[in-house]
C-alpha positions in Angstrom: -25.5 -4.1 -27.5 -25.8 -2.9 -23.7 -24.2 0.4 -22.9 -20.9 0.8 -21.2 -20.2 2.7 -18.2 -16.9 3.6 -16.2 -15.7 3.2 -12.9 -12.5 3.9 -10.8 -11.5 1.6 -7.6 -8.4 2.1 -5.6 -5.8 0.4 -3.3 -5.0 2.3 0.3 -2.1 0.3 1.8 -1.3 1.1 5.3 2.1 3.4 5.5 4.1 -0.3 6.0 2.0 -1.9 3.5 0.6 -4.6 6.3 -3.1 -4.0 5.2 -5.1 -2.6 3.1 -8.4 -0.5 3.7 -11.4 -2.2 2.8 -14.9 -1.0 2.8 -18.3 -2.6 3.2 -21.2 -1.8 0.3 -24.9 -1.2 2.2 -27.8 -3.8 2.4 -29.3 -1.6 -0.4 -26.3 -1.8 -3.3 -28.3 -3.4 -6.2 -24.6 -6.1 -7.3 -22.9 -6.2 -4.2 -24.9 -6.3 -0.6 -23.4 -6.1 2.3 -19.8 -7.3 0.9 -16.4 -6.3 1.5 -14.3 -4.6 -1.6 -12.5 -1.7 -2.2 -13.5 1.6 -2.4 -14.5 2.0 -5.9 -17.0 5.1 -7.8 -18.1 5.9 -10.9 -16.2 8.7 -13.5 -18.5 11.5 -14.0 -19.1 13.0 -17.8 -15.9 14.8 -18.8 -13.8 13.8 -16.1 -10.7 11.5 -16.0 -9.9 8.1 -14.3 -7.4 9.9 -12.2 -10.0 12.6 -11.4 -12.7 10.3 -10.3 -10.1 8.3 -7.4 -9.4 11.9 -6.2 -12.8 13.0 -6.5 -14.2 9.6 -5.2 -11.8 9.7 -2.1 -13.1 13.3 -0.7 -16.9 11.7 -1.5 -16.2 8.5 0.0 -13.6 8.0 2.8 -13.2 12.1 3.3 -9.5 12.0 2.6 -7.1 13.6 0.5 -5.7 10.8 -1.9 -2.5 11.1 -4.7 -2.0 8.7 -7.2 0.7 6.4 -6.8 0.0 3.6 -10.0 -2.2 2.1 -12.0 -3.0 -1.4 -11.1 -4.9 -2.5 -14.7 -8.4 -2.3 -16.2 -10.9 -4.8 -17.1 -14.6 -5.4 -18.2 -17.4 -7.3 -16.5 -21.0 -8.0 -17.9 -24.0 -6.6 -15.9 -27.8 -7.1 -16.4 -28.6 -3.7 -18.2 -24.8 -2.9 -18.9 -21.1 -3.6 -19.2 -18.9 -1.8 -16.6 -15.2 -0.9 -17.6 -13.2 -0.4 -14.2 -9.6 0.8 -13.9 -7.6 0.2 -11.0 -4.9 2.4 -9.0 -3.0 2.7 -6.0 -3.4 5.6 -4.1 -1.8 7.3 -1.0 -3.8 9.1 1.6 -2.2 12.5 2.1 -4.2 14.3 4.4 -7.3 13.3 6.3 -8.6 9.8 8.1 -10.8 7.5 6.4 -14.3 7.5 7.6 -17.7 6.1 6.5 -20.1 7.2 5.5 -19.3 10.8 4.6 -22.1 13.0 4.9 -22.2 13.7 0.9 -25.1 12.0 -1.2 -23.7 9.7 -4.0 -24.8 6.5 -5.1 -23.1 4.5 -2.7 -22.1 4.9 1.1 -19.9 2.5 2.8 -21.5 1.5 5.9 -17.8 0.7 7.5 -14.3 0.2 6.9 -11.1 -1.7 7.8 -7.8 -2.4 7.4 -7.9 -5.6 5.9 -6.0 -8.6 3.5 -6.0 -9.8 0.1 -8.4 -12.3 2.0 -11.1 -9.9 2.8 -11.6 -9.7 -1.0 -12.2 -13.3 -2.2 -15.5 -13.4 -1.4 -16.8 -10.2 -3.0 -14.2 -11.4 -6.2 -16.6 -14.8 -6.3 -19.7 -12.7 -6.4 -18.2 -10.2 -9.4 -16.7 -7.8 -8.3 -15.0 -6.4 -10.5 -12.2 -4.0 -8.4 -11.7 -7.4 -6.3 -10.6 -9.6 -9.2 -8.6 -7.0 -10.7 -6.7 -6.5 -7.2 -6.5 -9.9 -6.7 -4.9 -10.7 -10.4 -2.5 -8.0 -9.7 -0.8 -9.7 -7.0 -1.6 -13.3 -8.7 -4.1 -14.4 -6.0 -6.8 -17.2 -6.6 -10.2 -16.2 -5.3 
């Protein structure tokens, strides 16, 4: 049986809810080059969902984030493991998004965007995992 590891992704709506902030992986990400998701991490060894969007936000965008909901969880099959994601929304209280943050962690975003449910089919089709969980949550084929 392959081991399982966890991971946190989260929706950033614009303050009118017109977009959504989407984020593009590096040339080097080992699943998902060069595509467009969400901003997404992994949860750290004694540490929370919840803790690992708030942690993951500082790391990642360099913003101050509060949970608003979850969204749902899910499981996808990788080559050497099986990945368990949960989903929130989350508010920015303090700070502007910006990429990449001068912080080492696995994964960088080389840019960012306020984008659509659209911007997320693509990555969805290649499995990713916080795509197709957004995308379910608002009922949208991708």
């Amino acid at each position: 049986m392959k081991p399982m590891r966890y991971a946190i992704s989260y929706v950033i709506y614009k303050k009118e809810r017109s977009a959504l902030l989407v984020v593009k992986r590096p040339s080097t990400d080992p699943d998902l080059p060069n595509v467009w998701g969400l901003p997404a991490g992994s949860v750290g060894e004694k540490e929370t969902f919840e803790e690992a969007v708030l942690r993951s936000g500082r790391e990642k965008l360099g913003v101050e984030l509060k949970i608003r909901y979850f969204i749902g969880r899910g499981n996808i099959e990788r080559d050497d493991y099986i990945l368990h994601m949960e989903e929130y929304e989350a508010e920015i209280v303090h700070g502007r998004p910006r990429v990449p943050q001068p912080v080492e962690v696995v994964t960088q975003y080389t840019q960012l965007k306020w984008g659509t449910a659209d911007n997320l089919k693509a990555a969805a089709r290649k499995g990713s995992l916080c795509c197709r969980l957004y995308l379910e949550s608002i009922n949208e084929e991708w």
